[in-house]
SEKE-214221 format. One record per residue (C-alpha): z, y, x. Coordinates in steps of 0.05 Angstrom, whole numbers, padded with zeros to 5 digits, always signed. Example, Ala and Ser with C-alpha at 12.3 -4.5 7.8 and 13.67 -1.06 7.14 Angstrom:
2
+00156-00090+00246 +00143-00021+00273 
This chain:
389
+00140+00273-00321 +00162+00332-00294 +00212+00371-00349 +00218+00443-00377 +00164+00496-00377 +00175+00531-00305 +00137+00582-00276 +00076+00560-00238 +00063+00609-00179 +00000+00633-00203 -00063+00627-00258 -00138+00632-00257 -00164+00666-00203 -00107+00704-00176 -00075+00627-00162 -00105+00632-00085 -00137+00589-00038 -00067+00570-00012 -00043+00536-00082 -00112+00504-00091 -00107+00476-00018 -00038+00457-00039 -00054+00418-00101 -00119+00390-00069 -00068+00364-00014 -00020+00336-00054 -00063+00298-00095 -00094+00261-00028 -00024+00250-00008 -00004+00190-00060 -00041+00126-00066 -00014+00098-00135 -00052+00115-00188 +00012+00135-00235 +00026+00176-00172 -00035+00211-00177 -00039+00226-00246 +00024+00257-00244 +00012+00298-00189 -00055+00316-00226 -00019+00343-00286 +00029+00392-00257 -00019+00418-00202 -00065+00445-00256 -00007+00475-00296 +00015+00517-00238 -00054+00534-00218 -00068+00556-00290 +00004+00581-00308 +00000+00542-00372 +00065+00530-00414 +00030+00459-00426 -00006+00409-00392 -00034+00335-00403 -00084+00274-00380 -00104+00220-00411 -00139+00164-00383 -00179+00120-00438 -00184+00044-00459 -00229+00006-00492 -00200+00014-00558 -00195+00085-00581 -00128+00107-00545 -00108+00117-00476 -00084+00066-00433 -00045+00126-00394 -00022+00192-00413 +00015+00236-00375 +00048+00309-00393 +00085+00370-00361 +00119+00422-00390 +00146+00374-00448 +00225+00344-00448 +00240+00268-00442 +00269+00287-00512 +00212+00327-00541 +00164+00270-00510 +00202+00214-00541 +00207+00250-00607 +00131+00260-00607 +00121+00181-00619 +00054+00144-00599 +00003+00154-00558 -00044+00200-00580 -00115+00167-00605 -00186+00189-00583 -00208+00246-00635 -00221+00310-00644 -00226+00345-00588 -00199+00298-00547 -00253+00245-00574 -00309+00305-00555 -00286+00312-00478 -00281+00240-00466 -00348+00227-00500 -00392+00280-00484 -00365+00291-00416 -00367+00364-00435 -00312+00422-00427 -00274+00456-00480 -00237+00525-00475 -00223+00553-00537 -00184+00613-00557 -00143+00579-00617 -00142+00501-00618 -00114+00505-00686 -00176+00539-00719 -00230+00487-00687 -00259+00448-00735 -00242+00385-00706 -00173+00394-00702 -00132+00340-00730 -00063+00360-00722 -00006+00333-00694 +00069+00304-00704 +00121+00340-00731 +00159+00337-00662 +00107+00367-00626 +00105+00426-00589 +00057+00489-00624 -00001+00499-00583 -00052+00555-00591 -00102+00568-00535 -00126+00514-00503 -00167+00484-00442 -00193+00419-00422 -00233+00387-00370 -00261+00309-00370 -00248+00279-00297 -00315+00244-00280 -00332+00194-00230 -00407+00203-00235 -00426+00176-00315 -00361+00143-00312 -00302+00186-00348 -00239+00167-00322 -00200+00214-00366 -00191+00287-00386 -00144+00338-00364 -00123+00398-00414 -00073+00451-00412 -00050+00499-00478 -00017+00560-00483 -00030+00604-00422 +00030+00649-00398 +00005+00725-00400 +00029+00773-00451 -00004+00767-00514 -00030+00828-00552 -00050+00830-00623 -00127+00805-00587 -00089+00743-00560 -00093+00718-00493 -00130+00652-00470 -00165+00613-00413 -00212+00649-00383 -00277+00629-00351 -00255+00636-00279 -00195+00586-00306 -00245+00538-00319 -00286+00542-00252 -00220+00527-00223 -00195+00475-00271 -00275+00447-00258 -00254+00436-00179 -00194+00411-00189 -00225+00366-00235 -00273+00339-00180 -00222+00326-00130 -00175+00282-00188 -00231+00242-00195 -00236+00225-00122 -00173+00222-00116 -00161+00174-00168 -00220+00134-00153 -00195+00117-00087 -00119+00103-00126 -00147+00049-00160 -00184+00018-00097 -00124+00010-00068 -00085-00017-00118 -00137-00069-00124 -00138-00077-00060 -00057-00082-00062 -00065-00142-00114 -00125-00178-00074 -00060-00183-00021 -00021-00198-00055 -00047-00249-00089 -00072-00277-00010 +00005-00269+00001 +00030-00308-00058 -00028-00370-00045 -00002-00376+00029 +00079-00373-00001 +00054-00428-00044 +00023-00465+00013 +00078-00459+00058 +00121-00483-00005 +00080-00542-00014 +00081-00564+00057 +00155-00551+00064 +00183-00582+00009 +00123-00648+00013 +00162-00658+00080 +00228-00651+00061 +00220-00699-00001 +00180-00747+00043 +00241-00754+00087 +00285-00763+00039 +00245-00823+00006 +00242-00856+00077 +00319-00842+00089 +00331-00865+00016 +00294-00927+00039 +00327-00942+00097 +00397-00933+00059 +00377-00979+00014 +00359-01023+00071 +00427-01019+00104 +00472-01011+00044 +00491-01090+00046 +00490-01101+00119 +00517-01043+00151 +00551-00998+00103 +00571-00948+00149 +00504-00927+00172 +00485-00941+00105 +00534-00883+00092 +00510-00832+00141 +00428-00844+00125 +00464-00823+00046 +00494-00756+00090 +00432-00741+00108 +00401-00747+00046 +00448-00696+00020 +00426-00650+00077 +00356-00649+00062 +00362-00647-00011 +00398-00589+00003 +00346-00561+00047 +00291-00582+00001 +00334-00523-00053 +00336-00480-00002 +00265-00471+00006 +00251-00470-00066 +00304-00422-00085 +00272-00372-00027 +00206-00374-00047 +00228-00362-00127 +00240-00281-00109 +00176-00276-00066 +00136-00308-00104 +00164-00277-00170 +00110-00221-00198 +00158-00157-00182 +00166-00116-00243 +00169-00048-00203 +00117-00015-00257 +00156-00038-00319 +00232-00043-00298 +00235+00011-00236 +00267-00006-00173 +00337-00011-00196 +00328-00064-00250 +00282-00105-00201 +00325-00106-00148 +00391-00117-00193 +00357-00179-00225 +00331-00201-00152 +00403-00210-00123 +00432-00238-00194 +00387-00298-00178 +00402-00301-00108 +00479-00292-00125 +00468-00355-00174 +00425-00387-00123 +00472-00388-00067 +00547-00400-00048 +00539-00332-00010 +00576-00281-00059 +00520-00229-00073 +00532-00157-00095 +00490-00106-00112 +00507-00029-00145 +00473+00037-00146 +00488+00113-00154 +00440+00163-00177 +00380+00142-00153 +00321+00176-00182 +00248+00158-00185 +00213+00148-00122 +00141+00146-00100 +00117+00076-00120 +00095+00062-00044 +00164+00078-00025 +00203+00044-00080 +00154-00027-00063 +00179-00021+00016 +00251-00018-00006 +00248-00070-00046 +00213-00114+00012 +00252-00090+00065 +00321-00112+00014 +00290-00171+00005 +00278-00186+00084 +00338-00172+00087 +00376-00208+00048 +00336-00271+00064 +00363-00256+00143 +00431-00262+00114 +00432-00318+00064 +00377-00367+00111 +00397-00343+00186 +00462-00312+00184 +00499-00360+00143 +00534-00298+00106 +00592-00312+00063 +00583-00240+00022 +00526-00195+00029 +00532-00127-00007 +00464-00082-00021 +00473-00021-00045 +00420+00041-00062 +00444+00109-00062 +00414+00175-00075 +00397+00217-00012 +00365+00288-00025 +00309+00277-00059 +00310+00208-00038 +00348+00147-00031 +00389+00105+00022 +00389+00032+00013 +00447-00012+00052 +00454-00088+00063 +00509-00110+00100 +00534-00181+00105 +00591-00217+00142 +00550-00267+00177 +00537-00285+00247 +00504-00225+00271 +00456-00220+00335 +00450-00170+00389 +00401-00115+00363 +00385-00101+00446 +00347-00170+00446 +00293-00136+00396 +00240-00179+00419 +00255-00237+00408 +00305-00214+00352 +00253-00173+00317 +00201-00231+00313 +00254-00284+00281 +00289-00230+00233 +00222-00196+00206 +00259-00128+00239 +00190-00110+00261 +00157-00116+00195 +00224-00084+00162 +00204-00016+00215 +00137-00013+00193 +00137-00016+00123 +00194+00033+00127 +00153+00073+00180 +00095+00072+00126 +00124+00109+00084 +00151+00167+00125 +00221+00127+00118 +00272+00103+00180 +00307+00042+00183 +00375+00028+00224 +00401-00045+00243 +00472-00056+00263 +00499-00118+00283 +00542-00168+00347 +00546-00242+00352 +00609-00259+00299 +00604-00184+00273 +00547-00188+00210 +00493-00138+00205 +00491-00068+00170 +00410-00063+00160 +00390+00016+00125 +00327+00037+00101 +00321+00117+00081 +00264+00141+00055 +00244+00212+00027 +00221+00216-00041 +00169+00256-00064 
């Protein structure tokens, strides 16, 4: 939610083709739908020079399972209280797929009102955003910045040819959002049935050798108790191995609660398991780190967890530090552990046992740049930096 009213660069028909190519552009660019709902919202306040601006996508029950604003504090917002419901005029977009521009909202008959905390609106534009019959939602804006003479000052009709094609390229736009965030879950949920497999076949090995080495101590234990003693070592060693794999696949194959708890929280609650999980000491802080981009805030937290699986399974660390730093309008995320290290000029074989390959392309895929420094005996400093949006 972007804050405070600003000054969009233009309105109506003097916003020029530039600023429409801009917003058209910038919608294209992000392939989240939260993303693109956002980005929605304060293109067509710019575009329109509106003090306000909102969109609401609907649900099945009468409110909106989305609803996104700019121009309106976190305070103000919070203040405001529930979602709004589908009425009124809202009710009228969503249902009759129809456009509304109207000089005072406040005088329409099917005004309803709103909270105490919320801001006083007067003239007053909105737009459904169609995918053929199907609404996805409705974009609106209120209170157009012009002066305002005792005849008042409103949308106009070339401000609602222009909200109109902006309107046509949200819906593409978030059309092809939510394709790919189903198409995100249809791999991940591939990824998380062959983690499970893998799992399975792992840890039915592991368990199957220890009930043969179990047997064969049992075997020995009157006869021979030394080797009776050393088939009971290695017991302990593939018990422990038999934890290991399960306590690596309980992050990966843990839903990641990016959407609900932000990359921060996730990644702090990641490494308190693995810190619990492990002898390895495992720290993790952060400083300042806004908001990013989902894409970008899901390839830093798989390139962290990469990561820290290199150290605790490969590198035998003994501490492993991550840390995630602001960086412009970005961020800067830093593991570094103290364990055995490898030299970063054997890359190919390297790359292909440490996941540094996959680590480069997910941060590569998100117009990020990752660094890896490490020696034999030395550990390994791995950073991912990534932009923001």
């Amino acid at each position: 939610m972007t804050k405070g009213p600003g000054k969009g660069p233009g309105g109506g028909a003097g916003a020029g083709l530039a600023n429409v190519s801009g917003a058209l552009l910038a919608m294209s660019r992000h392939l989240e739908v939260r993303d693109v709902l956002k980005t929605i919202v304060v293109s067509a306040r710019e575009l329109l020079d509106a003090e306000y601006a909102a969109l609401g996508v609907p649900d099945d029950h009468g409110g909106f399972a989305q609803f996104v604003v700019d121009g309106v504090s976190e305070e103000q917002w919070k203040a405001i209280g529930p979602l709004p419901r589908q009425h009124g005029i809202l009710a009228a977009m969503l249902r009759d797929a129809t456009p509304q521009r109207l000089a005072d909202v406040r005088r329409d008959p099917r005004f309803e009102g709103w909270p105490d905390a919320h801001p006083d609106m007067s003239d007053f534009i909105g737009l459904p955003i169609a995918d053929g019959d199907e609404v996805l939602g409705a974009v609106f804006l209120a209170n157009k910045r012009c002066p305002k003479p005792s005849g008042g000052c409103g949308f106009t009709a070339e401000d609602e040819e222009l909200l109109g094609i902006l309107a046509q390229h949200a819906a593409i736009a978030l059309t092809n959002a939510r394709l790919y965030e189903r198409s995100r879950e249809l791999t991940i949920a591939g990824e998380r049935a062959r983690l499970a497999h893998e799992l399975h076949d792992a840890v039915s090995q592991k368990l199957f050798s220890l009930r043969l080495t179990a047997q064969a101590a049992a075997a020995l234990v009157d006869r021979d108790p030394a080797r009776a003693k050393g088939e009971l070592q290695q017991i302990a060693a593939l018990a422990a191995e038999a934890a290991d794999e399960l306590r690596s696949a309980v992050v990966e194959l843990r839903p990641a609660a990016l959407d609900e708890d932000g990359l921060v929280a996730t990644l702090r609650t990641q490494i308190q398991v693995l810190d619990r999980a492990h002898s390895a000491r495992v720290t993790f802080c952060a400083h300042g780190v806004r908001a990013l981009p989902a894409a970008q805030e899901e390839a830093l937290l798989r390139v962290a967890q990469e990561a820290l699986h290199n150290a605790l399974r490969h590198a035998d660390a003994e501490r492993v530090e991550v840390t995630l730093s602001r960086r412009g309008q970005g961020a800067l995320l830093r593991v570094a552990d103290d364990g055995a290290g490898f030299d970063p000029s054997a890359v190919r074989r390297a790359g292909r046992h440490l996941g540094l390959v996959s680590m480069r392309d997910r941060a590569g895929g998100v117009g990020g740049s990752l660094t890896v420094e490490s020696a034999p005996g030395k550990g390994t400093v791995i950073e991912m930096e990534v932009p923001g949006g």
